[in-house]
Backbone as a ProteinNet text record, in pm:
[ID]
protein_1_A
[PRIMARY]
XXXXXXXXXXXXXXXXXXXXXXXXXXXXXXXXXXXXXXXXXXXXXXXXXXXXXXXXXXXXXXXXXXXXXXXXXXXXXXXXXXXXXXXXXXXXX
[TERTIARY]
81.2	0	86.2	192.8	261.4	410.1	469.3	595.7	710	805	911.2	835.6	721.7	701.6	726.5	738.7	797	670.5	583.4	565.8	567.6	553.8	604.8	472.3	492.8	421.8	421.1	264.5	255.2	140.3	119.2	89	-5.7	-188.6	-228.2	-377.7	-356	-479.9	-554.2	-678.6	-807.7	-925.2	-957.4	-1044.1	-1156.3	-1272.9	-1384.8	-1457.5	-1566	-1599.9	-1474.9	-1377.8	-1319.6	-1366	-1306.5	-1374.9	-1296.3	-1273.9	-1176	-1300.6	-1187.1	-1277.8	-1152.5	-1233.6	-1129.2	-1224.4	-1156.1	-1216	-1175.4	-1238.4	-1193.3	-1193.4	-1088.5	-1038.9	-1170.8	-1246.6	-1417.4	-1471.3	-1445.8	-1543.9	-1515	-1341.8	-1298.7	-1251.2	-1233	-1238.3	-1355.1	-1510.5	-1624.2	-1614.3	-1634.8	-1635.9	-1782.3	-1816.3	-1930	-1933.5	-2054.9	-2057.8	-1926.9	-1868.5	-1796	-1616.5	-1670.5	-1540.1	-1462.3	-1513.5	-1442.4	-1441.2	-1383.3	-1336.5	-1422.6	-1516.7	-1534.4	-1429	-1321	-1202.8	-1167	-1047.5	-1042.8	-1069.3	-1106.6	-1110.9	-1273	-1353.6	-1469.4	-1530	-1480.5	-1503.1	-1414.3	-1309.6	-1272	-1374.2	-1427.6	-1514.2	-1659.7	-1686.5	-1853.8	-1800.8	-1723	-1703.8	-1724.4	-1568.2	-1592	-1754.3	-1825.6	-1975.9	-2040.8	-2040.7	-2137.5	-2094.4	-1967.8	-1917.7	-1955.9	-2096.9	-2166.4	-2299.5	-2263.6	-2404.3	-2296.7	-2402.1	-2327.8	-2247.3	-2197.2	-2081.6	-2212.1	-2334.4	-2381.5	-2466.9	-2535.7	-2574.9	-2442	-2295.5	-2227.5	-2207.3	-2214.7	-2158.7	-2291.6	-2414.1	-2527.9	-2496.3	-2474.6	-2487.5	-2319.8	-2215.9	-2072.2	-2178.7	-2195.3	-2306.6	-2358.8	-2494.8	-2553.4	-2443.4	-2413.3	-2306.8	-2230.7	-2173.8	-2075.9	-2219.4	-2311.2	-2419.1	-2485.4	-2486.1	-2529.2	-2417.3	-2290.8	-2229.3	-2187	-2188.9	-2169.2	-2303.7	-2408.6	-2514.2	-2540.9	-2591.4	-2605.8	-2497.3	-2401.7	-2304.5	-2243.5	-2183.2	-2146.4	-2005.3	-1997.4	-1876.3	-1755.1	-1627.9	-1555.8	-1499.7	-1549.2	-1518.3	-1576.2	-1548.2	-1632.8	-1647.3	-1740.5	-1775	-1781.1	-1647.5	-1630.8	-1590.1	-1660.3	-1675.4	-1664.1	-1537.9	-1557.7	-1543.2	-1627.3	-1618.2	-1603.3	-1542	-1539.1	-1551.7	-1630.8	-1636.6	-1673.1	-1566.8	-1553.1	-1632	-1730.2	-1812.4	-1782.2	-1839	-1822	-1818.8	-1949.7	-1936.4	-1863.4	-1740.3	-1716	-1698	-1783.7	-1778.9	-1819.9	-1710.1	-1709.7	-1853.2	-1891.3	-2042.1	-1975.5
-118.5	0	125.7	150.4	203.4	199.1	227.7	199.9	266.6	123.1	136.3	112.3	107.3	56.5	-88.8	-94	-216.4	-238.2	-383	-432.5	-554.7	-571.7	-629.9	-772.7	-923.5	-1007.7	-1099.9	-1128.9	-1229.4	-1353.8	-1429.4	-1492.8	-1507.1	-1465.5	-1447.1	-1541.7	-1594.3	-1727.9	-1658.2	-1743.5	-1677.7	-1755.4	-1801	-1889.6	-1855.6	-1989.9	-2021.5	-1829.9	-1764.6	-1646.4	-1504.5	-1554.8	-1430.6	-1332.2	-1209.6	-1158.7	-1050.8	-950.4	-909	-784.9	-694.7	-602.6	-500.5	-453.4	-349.7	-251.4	-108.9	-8.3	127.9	187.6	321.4	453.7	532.3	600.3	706.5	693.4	774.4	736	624.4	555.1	640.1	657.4	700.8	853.8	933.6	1054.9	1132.8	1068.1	1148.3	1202.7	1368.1	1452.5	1473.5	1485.6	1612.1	1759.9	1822.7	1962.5	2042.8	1926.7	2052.7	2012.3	1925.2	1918	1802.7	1706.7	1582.6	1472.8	1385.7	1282.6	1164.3	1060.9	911.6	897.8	891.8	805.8	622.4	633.5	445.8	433.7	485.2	457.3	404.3	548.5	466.2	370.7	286.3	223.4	49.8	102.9	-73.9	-70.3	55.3	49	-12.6	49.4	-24.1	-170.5	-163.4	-351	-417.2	-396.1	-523.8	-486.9	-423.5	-410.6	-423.7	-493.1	-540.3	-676.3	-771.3	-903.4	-1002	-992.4	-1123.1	-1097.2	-981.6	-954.6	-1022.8	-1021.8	-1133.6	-1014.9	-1067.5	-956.8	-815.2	-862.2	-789	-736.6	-773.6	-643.7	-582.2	-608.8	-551.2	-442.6	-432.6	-353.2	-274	-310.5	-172.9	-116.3	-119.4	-95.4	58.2	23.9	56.2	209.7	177.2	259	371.9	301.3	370.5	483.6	450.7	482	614.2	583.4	695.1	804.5	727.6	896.8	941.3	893.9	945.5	1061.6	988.5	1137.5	1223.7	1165.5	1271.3	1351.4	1369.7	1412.1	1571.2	1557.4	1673	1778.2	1684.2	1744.6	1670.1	1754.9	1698.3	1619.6	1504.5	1388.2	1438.9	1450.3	1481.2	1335.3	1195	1092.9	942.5	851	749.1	651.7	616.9	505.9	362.2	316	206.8	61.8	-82.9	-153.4	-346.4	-372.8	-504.3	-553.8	-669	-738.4	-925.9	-951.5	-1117.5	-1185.9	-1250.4	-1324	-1514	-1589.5	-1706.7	-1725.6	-1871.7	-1908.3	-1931	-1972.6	-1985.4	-2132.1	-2194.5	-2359.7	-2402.4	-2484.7	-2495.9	-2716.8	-2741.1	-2897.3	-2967.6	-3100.4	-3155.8	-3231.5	-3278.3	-3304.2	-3508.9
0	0	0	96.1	74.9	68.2	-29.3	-67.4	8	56.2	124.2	243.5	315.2	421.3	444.2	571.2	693.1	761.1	795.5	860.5	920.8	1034.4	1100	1086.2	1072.2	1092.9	1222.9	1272.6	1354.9	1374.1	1437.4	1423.7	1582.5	1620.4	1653.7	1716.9	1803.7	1861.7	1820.7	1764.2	1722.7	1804.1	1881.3	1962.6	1956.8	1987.5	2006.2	2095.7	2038.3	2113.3	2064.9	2033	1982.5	1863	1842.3	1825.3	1702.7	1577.6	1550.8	1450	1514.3	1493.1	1393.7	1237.3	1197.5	1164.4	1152.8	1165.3	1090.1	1018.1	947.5	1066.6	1026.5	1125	1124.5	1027.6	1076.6	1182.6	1232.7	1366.4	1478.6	1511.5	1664.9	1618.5	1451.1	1472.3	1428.6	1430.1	1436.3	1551.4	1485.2	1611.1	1646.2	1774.3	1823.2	1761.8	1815.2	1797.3	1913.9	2017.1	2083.4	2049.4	1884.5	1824.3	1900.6	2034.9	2066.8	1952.6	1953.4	1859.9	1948.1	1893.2	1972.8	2030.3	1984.9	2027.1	2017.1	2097.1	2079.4	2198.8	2323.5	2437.4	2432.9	2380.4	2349.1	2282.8	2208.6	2106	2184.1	2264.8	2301.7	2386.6	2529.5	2617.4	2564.4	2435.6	2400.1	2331.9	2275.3	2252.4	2357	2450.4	2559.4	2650.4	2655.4	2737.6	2670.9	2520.7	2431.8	2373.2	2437.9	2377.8	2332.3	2418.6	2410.2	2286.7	2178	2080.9	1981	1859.6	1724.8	1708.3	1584.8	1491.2	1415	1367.2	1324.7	1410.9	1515.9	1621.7	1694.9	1698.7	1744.2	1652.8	1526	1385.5	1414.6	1438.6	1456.4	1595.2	1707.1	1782.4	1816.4	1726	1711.4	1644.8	1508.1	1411.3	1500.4	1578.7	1650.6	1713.9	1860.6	1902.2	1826.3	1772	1666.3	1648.2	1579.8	1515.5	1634.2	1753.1	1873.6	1882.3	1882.1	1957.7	1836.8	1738.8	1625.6	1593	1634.6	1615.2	1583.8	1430.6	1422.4	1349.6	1341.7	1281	1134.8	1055.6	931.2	937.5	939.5	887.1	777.6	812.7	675.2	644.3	710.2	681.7	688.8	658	631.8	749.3	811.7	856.7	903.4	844.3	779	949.8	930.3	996.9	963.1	994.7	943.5	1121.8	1113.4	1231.1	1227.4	1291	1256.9	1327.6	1369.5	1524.4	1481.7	1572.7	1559	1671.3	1646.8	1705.1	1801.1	1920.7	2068.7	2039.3	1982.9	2034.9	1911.6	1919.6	1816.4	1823.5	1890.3	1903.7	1764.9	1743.4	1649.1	1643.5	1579.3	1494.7	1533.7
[MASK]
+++++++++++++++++++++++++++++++++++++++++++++++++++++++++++++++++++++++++++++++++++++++++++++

C-alpha cells in the first residue's frame, strides 16, 4: 500500500468467542458539535460491554453509538466496519 514501508508479521490465537474487529479512522475521529473525537477509548469500552451480541448487532450498535455522539453534525469521513467473530461452540459433529 505504501511503498518502502515495513511491517512487521505475527501470528495471533483466534479462539472459540473471539472476536476481531477493523475499523476506518471515521469511527474514533467522528467529532461532536464541541469538536471531541469518539475516540479508541470509546469504542474498546462499548465492545468489551457489548461481547456477548453477534458480529452484526455488534456492527449496529458501534453505528448507533458513533451517530449518537456525532449528532447533528457533518462527517468529513467514512464510517467504515468489518467485524469477525468465531463461534463460541465450536464442538465436532
Amino acid at each position: 500500500m505504501m511503498e518502502g514501508a515495513s511491517f512487521e508479521e505475527a501470528v495471533v490465537p483466534f479462539g472459540p468467542g473471539d472476536l476481531l474487529l477493523i475499523h476506518s479512522d471515521g469511527v474514533t475521529e467522528a467529532v461532536n458539535a464541541a469538536d471531541e473525537e469518539f475516540g479508541e477509548a470509546a469504542l474498546v469500552a462499548l465492545v468489551r460491554e457489548n461481547r456477548g451480541l453477534s458480529a452484526a448487532e455488534l456492527v449496529e450498535r458501534i453505528i448507533a453509538a458513533v451517530q449518537l455522539h456525532a449528532r447533528g453534525v457533518q462527517q468529513a469521513d467514512d464510517v467504515t466496519l468489518l467485524v469477525i467473530q468465531r463461534a463460541a461452540n465450536t464442538a465436532a459433529a
